[in-house]
N, C-alpha and C positions, 0 to 999 in steps of 0.2 A: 531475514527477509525472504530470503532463497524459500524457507519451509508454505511460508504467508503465502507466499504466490504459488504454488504448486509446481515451483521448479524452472523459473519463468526466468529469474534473474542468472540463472547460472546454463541457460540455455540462451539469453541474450548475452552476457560477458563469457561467455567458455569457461574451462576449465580453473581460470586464475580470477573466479567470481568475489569467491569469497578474499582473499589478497585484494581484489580491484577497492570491494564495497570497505575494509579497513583499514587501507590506504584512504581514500578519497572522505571515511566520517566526521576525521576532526577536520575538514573545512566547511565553511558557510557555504550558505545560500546554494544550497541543489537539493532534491528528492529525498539526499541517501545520505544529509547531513545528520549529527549530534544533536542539530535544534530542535530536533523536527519528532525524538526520539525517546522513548519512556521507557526503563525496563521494569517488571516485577521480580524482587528477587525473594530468595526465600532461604535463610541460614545461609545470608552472603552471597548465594547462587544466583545466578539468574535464572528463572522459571518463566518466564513471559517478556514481550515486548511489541508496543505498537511505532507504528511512523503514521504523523499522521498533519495535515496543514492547512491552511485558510486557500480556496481557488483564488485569490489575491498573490498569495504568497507564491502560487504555482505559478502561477504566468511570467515571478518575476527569477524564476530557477535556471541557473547556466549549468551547462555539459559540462563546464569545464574543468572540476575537479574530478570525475569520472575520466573523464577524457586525460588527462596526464596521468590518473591512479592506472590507466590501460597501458599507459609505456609503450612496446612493443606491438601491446592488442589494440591501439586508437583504430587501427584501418577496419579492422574488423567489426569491432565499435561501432565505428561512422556505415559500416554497411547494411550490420542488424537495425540500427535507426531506421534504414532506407527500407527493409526487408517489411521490417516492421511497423512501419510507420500506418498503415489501415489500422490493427489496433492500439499503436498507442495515442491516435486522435482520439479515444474516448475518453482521458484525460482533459481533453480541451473541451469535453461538456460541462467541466466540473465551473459553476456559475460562481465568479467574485463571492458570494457572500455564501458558501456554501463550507463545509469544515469537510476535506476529503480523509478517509481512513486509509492510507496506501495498504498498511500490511498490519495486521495481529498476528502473534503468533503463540502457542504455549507450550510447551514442551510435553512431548506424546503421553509420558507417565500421567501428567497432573491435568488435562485433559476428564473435562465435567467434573472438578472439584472446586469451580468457583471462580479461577484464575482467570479467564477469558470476563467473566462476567464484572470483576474488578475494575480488569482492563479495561472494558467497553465503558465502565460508571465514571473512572477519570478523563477517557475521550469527549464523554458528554457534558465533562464537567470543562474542557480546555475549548471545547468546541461553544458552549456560552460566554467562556470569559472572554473569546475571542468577537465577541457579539454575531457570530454565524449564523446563520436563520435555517440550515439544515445541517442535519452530518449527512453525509452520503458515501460509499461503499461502492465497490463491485468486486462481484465474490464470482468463483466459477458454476455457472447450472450446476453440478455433479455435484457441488462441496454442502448435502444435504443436512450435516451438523454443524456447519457454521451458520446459515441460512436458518437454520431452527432457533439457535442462541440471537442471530438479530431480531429477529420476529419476537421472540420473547421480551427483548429490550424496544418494542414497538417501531422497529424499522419494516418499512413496507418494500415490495419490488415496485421499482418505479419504471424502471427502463431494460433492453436486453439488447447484446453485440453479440456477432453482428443482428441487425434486423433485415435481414434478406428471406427471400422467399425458399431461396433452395438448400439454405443453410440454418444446421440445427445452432439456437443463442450457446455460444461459448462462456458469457458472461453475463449476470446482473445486478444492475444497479438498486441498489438499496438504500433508503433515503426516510427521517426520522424530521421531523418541526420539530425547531427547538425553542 
């Protein structure tokens, strides 16, 4: 997840990110759960994996398994929230009936030989069964070949964070009818 985001989650949990996010996966109901979770593997390996869930399912997501996987780190935890919390409201635009993609990720070698483009064809396929009426995304401005792979699978930019005058969008929203 840490790669997906471009280094997002392990600059929100510190150093014991990766420990926090596999501690806290076999439980329910949060963000960084097993449910939520797809890997592609490849002779066994894993080679890819998306997180990805209904704006339903998000609204009904507790801290709380993060927040005990933190131990020692909950304070810190509970203060990146606070630090952070400007952008992580752009999650709360994601609308009820909408299929959010938290993170893709593929493994650097295998990278434009298909694997993302798998990925993204089972999201689209979990994101109708789920009867979702968009998938929707936010990827970062700069991430110029992930942006090209969605557009190719007919995701448009719909929206960009922040949207302020004096500030270049860090992020946008990318969003496909399904």
């Amino acid at each position: 997840m840490d790669q997906a985001a471009d280094g997002f989650f392990r600059f929100m949990l510190g150093q014991r990110a990766e420990e926090m996010i596999a501690a806290a996966f076999p439980e329910p109901n949060h963000s960084l759960s097993y449910e939520y979770v797809t890997f592609a593997e490849l002779g066994g390996e894993p080679v890819g994996m998306t997180s990805a869930y209904t704006g339903s399912q998000l609204r009904g997501f507790s801290d709380e398994a993060l927040e005990q996987a933190a131990g020692r780190d909950a304070f810190r935890l509970r203060c990146m929230y606070v630090l952070l919390a400007p952008m992580l409201r752009v999650l709360n635009s994601v609308a009820d009936e909408d299929f959010y993609l938290q993170g893709i990720a593929v493994q650097p070698g295998l990278r434009g030989k298909g694997v993302g483009s798998i990925l993204l064809a089972d999201i689209e396929h979990r994101a109708q069964a789920s009867g979702s009426a968009r998938l929707c995304l936010d990827v970062a401005r700069k991430n110029a070949g992930a942006r090209k792979l969605y557009a190719q699978r007919g995701m448009v930019d719909s929206s960009q964070w922040p949207n302020v005058v004096l500030l270049r969008p860090l992020l946008v929203r990318m969003t496909k009818v399904l």
